[in-house]
C-alpha positions as CSV (number, residue, x, y, z in Angstrom):
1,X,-20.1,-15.5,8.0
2,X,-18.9,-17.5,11.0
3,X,-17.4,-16.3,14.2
4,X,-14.2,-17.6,13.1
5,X,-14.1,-16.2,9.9
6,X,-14.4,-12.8,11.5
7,X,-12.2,-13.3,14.0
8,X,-9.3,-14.9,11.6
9,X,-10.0,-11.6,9.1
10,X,-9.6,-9.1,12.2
11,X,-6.2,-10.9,13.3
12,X,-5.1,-11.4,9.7
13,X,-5.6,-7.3,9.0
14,X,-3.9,-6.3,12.2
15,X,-1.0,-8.9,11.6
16,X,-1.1,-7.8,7.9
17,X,-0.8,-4.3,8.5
18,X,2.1,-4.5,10.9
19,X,3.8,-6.9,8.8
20,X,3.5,-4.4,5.7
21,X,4.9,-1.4,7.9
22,X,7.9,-3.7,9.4
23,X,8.6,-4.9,5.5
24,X,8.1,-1.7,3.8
25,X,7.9,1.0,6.2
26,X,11.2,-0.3,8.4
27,X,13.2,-2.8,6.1
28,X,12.6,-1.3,2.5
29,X,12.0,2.6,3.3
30,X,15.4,3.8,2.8
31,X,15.6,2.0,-0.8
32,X,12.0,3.2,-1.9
33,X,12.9,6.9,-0.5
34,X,15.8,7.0,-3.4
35,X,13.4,5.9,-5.6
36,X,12.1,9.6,-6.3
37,X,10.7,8.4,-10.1
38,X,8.6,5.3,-8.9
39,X,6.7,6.3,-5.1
40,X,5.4,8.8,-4.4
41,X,6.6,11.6,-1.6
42,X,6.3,10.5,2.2
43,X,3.7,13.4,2.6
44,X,1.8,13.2,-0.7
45,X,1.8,9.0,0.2
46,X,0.0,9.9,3.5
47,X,-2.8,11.2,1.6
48,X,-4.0,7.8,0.5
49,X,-3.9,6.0,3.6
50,X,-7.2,5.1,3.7
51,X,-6.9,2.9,0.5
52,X,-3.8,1.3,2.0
53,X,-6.1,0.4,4.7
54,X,-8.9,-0.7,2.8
55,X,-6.5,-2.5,0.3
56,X,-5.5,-4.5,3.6
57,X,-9.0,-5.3,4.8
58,X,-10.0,-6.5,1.2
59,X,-6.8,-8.8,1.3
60,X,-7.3,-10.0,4.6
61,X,-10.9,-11.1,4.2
62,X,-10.0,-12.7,0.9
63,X,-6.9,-15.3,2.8
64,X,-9.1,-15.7,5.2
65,X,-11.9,-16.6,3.2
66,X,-9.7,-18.8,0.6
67,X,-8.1,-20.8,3.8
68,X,-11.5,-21.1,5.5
69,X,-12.8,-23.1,2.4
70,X,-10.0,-25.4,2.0
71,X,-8.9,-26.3,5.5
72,X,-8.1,-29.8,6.4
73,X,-8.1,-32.0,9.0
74,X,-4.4,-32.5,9.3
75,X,-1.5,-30.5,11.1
76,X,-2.1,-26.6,11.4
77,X,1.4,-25.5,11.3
78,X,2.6,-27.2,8.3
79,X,-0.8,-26.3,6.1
80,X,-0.7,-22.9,7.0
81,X,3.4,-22.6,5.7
82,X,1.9,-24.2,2.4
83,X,-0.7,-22.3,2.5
84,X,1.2,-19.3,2.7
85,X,3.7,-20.6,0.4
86,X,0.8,-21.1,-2.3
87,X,-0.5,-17.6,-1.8
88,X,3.1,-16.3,-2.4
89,X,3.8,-18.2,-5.4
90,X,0.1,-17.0,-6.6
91,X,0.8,-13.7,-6.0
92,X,4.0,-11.5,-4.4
93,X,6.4,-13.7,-6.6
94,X,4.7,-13.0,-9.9
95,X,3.5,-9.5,-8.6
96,X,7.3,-7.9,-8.0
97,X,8.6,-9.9,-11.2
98,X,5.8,-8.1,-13.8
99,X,6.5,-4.6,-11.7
100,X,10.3,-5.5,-12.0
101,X,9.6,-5.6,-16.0
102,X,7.2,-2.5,-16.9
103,X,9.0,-0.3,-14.2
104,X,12.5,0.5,-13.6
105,X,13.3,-1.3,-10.0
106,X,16.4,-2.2,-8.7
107,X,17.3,-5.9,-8.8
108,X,18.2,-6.4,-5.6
109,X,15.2,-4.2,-4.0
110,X,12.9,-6.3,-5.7
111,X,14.6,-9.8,-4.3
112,X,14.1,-8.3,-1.3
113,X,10.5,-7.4,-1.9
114,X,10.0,-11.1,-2.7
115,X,12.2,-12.1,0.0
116,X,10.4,-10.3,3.0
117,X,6.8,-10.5,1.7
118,X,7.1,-14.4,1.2
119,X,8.6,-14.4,4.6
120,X,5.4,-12.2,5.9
121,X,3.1,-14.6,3.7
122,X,4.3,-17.3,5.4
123,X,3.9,-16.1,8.9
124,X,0.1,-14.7,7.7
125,X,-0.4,-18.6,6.7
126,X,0.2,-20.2,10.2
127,X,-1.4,-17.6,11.9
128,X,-4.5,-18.2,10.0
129,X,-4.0,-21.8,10.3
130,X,-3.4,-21.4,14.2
131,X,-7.2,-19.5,14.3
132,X,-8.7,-22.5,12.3
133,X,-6.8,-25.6,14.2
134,X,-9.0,-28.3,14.8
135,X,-8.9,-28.4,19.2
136,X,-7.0,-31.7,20.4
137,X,-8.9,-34.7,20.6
138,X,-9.4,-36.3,24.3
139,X,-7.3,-39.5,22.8
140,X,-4.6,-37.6,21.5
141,X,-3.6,-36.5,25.0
């Protein structure tokens, strides 16, 4: 593991994490706290913290990781938005539409799941792109 790598994973966790409270903690809490058959209780939730937290470590490495090996030599901002685009399509999109299916979630909450998570997936993109930019060439200035 590079320097980089560690310190794109550390940024990517902390950005994650605060992302995750803002989206589901702040934007969606009202509509998951009515949800009384699906989540569990605020108090009972705080119990399991620790996996939420390790659940965000394991996710952050892997980004990282996956945007470390396929990097290119070409703009930051727009490769990280596709990046983060790719990652969303790979995995909130299909992730709330299958939970949408096999449990009984509110339309609309789950267009917004997709909605503020692919927003958040796009932001986690360009930041990791923004740690992995190539530094300006002396000609290019």
């Amino acid at each position: 593991m590079n320097k980089k790598l560690i310190i794109a994973w550390i940024v990517i966790f902390v950005a994650w994490m605060c992302g995750s409270f803002v989206v589901h903690g702040v934007l969606l809490h009202d509509e998951y706290a009515r949800l009384t058959n699906l989540f569990r209780p605020e108090a009972d939730a705080q119990k399991y913290f620790p996996l939420l937290i390790l659940a965000h470590v394991i996710l952050a490495g892997a980004l990282v990781w996956i945007y470390s090996r396929g990097v290119e030599a070409t703009p930051w901002l727009p490769q990280g938005l596709r990046f983060g685009l790719a990652i969303a399509l790979l995995t909130i999109v299909p992730t709330y539409i299958i939970y949408y299916v096999v449990q009984p979630m509110p339309s609309a909450l789950v267009i917004k799941q997709i909605a503020f998570d692919g927003i958040l997936m796009l932001i986690l993109g360009a930041i990791v792109a923004f740690v992995y930019r190539q530094p300006e060439s002396a000609s290019a200035r």
